[in-house]
N, CA, C and O atoms as a Maestro MAE file, in Angstrom:
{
 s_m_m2io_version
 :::
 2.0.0
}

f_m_ct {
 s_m_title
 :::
 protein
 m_atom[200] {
  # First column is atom index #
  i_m_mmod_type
  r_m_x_coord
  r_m_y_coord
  r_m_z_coord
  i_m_residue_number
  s_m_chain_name
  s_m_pdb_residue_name
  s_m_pdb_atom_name
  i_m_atomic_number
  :::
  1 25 0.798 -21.584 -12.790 1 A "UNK " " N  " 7
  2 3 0.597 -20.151 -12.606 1 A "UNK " " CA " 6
  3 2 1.941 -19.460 -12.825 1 A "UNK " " C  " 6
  4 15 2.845 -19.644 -12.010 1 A "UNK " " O  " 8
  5 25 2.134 -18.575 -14.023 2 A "UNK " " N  " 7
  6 3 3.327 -17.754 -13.913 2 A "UNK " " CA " 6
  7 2 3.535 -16.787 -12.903 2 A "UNK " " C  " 6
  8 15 2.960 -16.854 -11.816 2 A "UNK " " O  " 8
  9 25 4.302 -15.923 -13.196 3 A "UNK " " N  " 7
  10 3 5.053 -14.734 -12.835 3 A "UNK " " CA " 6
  11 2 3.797 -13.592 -13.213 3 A "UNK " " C  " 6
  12 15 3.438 -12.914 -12.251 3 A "UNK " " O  " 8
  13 25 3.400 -13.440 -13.969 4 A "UNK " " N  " 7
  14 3 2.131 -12.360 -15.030 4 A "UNK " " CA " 6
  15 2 1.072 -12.937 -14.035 4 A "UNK " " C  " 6
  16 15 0.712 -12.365 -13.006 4 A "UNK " " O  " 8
  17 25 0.638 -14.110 -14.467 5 A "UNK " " N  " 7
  18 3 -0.587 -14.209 -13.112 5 A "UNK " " CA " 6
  19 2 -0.214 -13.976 -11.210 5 A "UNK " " C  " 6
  20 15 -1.166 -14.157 -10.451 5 A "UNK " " O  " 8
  21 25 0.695 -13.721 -10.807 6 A "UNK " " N  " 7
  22 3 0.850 -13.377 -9.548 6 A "UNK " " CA " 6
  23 2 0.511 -12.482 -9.676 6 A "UNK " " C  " 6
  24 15 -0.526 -12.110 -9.128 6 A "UNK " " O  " 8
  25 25 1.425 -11.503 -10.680 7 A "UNK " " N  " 7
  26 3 1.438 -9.503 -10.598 7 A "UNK " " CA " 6
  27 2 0.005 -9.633 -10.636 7 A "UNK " " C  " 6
  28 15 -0.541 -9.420 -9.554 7 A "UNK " " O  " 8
  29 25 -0.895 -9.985 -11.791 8 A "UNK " " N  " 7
  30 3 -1.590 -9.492 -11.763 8 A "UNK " " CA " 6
  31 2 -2.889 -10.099 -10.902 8 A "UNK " " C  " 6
  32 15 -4.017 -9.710 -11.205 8 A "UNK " " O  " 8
  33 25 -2.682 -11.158 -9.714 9 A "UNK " " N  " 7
  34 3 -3.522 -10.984 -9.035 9 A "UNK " " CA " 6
  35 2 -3.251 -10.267 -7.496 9 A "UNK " " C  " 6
  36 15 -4.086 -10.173 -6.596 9 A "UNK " " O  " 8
  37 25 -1.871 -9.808 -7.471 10 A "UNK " " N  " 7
  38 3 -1.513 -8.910 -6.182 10 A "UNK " " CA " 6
  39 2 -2.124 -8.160 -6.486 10 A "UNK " " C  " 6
  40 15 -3.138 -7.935 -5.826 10 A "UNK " " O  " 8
  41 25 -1.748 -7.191 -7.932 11 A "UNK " " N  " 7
  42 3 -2.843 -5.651 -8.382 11 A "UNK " " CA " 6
  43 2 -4.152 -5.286 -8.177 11 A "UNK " " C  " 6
  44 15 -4.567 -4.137 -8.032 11 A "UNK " " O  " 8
  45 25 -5.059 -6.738 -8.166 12 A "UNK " " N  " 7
  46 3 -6.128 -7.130 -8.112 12 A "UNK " " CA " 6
  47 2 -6.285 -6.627 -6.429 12 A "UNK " " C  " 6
  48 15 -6.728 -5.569 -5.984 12 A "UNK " " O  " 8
  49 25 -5.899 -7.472 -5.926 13 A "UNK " " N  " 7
  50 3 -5.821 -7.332 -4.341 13 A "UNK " " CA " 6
  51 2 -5.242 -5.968 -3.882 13 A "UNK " " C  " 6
  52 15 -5.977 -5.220 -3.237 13 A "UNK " " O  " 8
  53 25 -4.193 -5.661 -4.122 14 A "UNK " " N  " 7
  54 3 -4.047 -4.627 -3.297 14 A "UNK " " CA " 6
  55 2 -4.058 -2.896 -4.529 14 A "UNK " " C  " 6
  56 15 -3.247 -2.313 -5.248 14 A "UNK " " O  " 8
  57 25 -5.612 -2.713 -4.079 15 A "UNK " " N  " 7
  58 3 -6.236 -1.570 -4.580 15 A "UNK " " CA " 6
  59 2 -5.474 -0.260 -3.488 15 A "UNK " " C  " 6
  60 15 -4.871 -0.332 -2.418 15 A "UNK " " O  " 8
  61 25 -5.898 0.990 -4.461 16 A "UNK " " N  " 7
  62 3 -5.718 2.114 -3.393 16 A "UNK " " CA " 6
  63 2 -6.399 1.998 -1.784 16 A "UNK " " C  " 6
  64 15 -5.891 2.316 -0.709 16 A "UNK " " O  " 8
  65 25 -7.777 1.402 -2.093 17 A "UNK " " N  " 7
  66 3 -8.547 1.628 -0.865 17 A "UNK " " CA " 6
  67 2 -7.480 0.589 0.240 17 A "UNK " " C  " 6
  68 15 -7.157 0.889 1.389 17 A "UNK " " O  " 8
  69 25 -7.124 -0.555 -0.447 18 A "UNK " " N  " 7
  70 3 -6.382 -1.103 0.648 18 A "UNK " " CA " 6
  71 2 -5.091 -0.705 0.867 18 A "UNK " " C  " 6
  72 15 -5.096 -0.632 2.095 18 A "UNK " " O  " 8
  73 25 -4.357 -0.500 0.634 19 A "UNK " " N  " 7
  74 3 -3.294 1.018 0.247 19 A "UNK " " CA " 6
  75 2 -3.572 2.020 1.906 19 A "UNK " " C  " 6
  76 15 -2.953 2.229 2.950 19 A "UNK " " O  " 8
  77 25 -4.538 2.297 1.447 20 A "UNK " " N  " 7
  78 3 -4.745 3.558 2.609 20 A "UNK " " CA " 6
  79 2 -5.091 2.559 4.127 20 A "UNK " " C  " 6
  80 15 -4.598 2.609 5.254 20 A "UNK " " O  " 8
  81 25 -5.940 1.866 3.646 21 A "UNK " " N  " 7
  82 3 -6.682 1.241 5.198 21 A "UNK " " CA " 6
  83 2 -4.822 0.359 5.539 21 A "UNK " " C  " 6
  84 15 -4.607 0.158 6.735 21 A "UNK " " O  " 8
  85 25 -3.984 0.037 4.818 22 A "UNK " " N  " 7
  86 3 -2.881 -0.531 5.414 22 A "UNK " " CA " 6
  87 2 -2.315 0.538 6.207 22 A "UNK " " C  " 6
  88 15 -2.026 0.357 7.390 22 A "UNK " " O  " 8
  89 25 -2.129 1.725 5.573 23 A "UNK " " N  " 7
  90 3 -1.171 2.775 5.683 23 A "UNK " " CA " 6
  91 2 -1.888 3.631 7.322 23 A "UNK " " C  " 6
  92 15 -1.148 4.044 8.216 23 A "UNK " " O  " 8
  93 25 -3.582 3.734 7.367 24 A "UNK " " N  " 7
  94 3 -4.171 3.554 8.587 24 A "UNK " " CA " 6
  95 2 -3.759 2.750 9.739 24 A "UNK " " C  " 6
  96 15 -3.058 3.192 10.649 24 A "UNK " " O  " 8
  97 25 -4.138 1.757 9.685 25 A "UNK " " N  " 7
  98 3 -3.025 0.730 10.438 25 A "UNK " " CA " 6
  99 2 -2.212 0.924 11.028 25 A "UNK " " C  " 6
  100 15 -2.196 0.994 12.257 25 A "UNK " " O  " 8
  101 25 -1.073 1.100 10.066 26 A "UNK " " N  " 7
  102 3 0.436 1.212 10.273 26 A "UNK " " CA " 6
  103 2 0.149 2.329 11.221 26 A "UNK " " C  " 6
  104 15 -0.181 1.893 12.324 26 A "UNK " " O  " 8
  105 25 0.169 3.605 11.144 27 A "UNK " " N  " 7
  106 3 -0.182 4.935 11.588 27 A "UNK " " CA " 6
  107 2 -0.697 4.296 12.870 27 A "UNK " " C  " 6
  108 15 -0.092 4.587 13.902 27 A "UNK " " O  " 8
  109 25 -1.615 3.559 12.935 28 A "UNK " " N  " 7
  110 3 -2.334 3.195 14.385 28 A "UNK " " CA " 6
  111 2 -1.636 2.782 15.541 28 A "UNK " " C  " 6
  112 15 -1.875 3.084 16.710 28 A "UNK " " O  " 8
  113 25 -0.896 2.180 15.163 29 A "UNK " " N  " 7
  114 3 0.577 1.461 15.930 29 A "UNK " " CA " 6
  115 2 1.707 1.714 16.203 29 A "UNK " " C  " 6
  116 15 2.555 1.014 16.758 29 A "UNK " " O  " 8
  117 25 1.782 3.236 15.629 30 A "UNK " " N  " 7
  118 3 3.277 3.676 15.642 30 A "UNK " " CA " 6
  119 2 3.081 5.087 15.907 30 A "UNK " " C  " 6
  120 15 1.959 5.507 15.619 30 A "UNK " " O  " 8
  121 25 3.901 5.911 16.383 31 A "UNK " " N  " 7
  122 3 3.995 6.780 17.030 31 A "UNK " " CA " 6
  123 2 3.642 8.285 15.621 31 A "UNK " " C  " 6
  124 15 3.717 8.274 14.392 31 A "UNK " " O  " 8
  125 25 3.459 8.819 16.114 32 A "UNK " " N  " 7
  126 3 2.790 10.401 15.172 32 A "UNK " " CA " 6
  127 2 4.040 10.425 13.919 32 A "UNK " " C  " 6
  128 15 3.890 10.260 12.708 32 A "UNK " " O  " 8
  129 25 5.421 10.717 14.767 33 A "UNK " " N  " 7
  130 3 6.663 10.802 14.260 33 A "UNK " " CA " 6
  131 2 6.892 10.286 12.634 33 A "UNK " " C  " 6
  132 15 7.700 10.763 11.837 33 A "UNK " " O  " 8
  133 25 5.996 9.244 12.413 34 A "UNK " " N  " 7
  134 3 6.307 8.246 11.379 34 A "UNK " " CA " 6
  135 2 5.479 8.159 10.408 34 A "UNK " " C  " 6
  136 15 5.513 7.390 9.447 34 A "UNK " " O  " 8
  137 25 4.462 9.247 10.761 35 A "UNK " " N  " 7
  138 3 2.942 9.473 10.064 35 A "UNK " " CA " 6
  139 2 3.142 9.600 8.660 35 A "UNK " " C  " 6
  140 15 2.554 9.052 7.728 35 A "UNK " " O  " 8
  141 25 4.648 10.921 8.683 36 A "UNK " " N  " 7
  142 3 4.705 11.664 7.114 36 A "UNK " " CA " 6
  143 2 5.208 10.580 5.984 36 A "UNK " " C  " 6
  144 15 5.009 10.547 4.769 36 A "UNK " " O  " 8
  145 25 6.172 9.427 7.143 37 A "UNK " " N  " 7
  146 3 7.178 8.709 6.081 37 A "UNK " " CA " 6
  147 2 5.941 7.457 5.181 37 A "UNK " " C  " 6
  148 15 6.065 7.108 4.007 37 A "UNK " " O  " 8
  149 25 4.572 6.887 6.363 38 A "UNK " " N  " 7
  150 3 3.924 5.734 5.767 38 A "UNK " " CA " 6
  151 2 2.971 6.619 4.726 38 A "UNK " " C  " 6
  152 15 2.382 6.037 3.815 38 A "UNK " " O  " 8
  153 25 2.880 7.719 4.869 39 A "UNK " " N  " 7
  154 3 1.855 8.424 3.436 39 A "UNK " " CA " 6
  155 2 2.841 8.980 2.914 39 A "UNK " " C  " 6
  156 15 2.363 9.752 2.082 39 A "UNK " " O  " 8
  157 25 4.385 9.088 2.890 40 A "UNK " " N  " 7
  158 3 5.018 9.007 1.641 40 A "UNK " " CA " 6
  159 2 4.742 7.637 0.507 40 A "UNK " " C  " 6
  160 15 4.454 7.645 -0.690 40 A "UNK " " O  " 8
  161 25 5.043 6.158 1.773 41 A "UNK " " N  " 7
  162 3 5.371 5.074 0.841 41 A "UNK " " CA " 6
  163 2 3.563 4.428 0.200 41 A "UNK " " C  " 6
  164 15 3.224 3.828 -0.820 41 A "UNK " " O  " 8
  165 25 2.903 4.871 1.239 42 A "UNK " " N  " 7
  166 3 1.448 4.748 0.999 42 A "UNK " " CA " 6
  167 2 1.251 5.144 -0.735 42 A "UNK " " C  " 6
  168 15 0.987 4.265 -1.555 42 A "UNK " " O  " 8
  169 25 1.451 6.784 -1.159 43 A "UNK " " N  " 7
  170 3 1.674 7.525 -2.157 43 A "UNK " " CA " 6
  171 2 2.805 6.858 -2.956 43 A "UNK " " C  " 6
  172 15 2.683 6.979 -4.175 43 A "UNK " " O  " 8
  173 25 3.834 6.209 -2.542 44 A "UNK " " N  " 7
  174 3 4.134 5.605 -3.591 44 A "UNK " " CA " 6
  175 2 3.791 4.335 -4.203 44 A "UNK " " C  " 6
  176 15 4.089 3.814 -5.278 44 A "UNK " " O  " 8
  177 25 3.096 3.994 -3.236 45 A "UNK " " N  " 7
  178 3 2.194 2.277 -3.980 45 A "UNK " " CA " 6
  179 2 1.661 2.534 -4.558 45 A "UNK " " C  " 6
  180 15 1.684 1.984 -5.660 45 A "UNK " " O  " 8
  181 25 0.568 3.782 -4.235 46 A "UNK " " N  " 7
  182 3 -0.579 3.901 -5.306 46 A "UNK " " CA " 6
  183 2 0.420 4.065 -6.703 46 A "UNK " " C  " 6
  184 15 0.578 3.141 -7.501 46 A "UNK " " O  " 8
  185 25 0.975 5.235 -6.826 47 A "UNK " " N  " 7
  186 3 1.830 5.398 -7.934 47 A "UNK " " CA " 6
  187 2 1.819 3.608 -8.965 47 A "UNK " " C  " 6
  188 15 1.196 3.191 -9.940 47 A "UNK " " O  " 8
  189 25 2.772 3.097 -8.128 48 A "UNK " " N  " 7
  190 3 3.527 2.390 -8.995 48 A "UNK " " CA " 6
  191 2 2.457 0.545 -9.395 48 A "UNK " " C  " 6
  192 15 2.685 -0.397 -10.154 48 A "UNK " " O  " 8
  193 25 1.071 0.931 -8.157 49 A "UNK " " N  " 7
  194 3 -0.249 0.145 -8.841 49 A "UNK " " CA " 6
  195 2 -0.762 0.828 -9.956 49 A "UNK " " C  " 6
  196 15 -1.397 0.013 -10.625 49 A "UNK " " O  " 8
  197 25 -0.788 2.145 -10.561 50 A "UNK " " N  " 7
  198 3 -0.994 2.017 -12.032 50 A "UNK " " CA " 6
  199 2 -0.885 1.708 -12.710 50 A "UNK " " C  " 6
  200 15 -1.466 2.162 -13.696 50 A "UNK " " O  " 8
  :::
 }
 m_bond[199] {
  # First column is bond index #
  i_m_from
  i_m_to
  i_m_order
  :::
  1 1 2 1
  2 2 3 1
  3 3 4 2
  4 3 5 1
  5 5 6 1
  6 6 7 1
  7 7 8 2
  8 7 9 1
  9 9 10 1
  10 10 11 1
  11 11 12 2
  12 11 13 1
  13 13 14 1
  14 14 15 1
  15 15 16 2
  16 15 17 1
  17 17 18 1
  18 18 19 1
  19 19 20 2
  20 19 21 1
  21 21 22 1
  22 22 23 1
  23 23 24 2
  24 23 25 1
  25 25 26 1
  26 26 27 1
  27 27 28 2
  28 27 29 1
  29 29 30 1
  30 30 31 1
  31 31 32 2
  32 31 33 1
  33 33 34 1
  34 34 35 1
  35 35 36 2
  36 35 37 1
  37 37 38 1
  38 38 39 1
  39 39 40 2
  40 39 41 1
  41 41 42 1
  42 42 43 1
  43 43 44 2
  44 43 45 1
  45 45 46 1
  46 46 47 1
  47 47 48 2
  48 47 49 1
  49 49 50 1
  50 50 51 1
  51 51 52 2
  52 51 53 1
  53 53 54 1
  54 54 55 1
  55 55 56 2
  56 55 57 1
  57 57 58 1
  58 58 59 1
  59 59 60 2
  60 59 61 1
  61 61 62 1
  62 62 63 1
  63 63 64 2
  64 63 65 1
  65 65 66 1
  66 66 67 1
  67 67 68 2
  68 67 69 1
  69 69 70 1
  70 70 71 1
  71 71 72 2
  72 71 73 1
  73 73 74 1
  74 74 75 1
  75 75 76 2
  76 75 77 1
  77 77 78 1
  78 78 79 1
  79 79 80 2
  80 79 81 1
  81 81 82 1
  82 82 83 1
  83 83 84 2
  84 83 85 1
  85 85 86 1
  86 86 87 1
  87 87 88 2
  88 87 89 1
  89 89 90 1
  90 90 91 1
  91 91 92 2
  92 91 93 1
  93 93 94 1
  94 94 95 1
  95 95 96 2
  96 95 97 1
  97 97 98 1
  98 98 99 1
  99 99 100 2
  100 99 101 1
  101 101 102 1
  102 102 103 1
  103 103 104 2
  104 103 105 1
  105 105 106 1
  106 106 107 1
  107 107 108 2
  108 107 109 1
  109 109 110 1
  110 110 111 1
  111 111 112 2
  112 111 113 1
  113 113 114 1
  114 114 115 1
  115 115 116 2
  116 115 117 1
  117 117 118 1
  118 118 119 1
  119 119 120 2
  120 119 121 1
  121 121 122 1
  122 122 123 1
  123 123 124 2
  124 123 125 1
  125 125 126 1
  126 126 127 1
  127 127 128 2
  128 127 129 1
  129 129 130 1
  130 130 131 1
  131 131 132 2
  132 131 133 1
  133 133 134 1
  134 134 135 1
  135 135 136 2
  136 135 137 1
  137 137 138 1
  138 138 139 1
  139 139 140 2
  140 139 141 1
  141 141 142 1
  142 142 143 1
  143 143 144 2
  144 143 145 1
  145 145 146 1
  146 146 147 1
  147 147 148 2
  148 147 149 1
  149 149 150 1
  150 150 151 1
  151 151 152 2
  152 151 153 1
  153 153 154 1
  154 154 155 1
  155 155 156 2
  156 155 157 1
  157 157 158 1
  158 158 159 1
  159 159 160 2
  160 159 161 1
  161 161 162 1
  162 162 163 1
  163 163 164 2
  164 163 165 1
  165 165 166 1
  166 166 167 1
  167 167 168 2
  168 167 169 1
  169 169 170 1
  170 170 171 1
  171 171 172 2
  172 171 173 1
  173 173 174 1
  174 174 175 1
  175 175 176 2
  176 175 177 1
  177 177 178 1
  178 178 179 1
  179 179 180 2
  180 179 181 1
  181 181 182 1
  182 182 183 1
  183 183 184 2
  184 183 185 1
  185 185 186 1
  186 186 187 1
  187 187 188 2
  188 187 189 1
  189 189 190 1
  190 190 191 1
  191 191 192 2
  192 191 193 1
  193 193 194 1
  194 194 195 1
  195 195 196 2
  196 195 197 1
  197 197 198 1
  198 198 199 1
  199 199 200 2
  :::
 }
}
Protein backbone atom coordinates (compact mmCIF):
# COMPACT_ATOMS: atom_id res chain seq x y z
CA UNK A 1 0.00 0.00 0.00
CA UNK A 2 1.58 3.40 -0.93
CA UNK A 3 1.46 6.86 0.18
CA UNK A 4 -1.62 7.65 -2.79
CA UNK A 5 -3.58 4.74 -1.31
CA UNK A 6 -3.53 6.10 2.38
CA UNK A 7 -4.52 9.82 1.11
CA UNK A 8 -6.87 8.45 -0.66
CA UNK A 9 -8.49 6.21 1.74
CA UNK A 10 -8.34 8.94 4.74
CA UNK A 11 -10.46 11.25 2.01
CA UNK A 12 -12.69 8.42 1.73
CA UNK A 13 -13.20 8.35 5.48
CA UNK A 14 -13.12 11.55 6.61
CA UNK A 15 -16.09 13.28 4.61
CA UNK A 16 -17.57 16.77 5.52
CA UNK A 17 -20.37 15.01 7.44
CA UNK A 18 -17.62 13.57 9.62
CA UNK A 19 -15.82 16.87 9.67
CA UNK A 20 -18.75 18.44 11.43
CA UNK A 21 -19.97 15.46 13.77
CA UNK A 22 -15.94 15.63 14.94
CA UNK A 23 -16.02 19.35 15.24
CA UNK A 24 -19.62 18.64 17.37
CA UNK A 25 -17.78 16.63 19.68
CA UNK A 26 -14.97 18.65 20.19
CA UNK A 27 -17.48 21.66 20.98
CA UNK A 28 -19.20 19.10 23.43
CA UNK A 29 -16.26 18.88 25.70
CA UNK A 30 -14.86 22.09 25.77
CA UNK A 31 -15.95 25.16 26.97
CA UNK A 32 -18.19 27.85 24.57
CA UNK A 33 -14.82 29.99 24.44
CA UNK A 34 -13.32 27.59 21.81
CA UNK A 35 -16.48 27.14 19.71
CA UNK A 36 -15.27 29.93 17.00
CA UNK A 37 -11.57 28.46 16.79
CA UNK A 38 -12.97 24.32 16.09
CA UNK A 39 -15.43 25.78 13.14
CA UNK A 40 -12.55 27.77 11.99
CA UNK A 41 -10.29 24.45 11.66
CA UNK A 42 -13.57 22.36 11.03
CA UNK A 43 -13.90 24.96 7.74
CA UNK A 44 -10.59 24.40 7.04
CA UNK A 45 -10.68 20.56 6.58
CA UNK A 46 -13.50 20.74 4.56
CA UNK A 47 -11.49 23.21 2.35
CA UNK A 48 -8.43 21.33 1.96
CA UNK A 49 -10.72 17.60 1.54
CA UNK A 50 -11.47 18.95 -1.90
Amino acid sequence: MGIEDIVAKSKEALTDERIDQVAGAVKGVTSEDVDAQVDTVAEQAKKLND
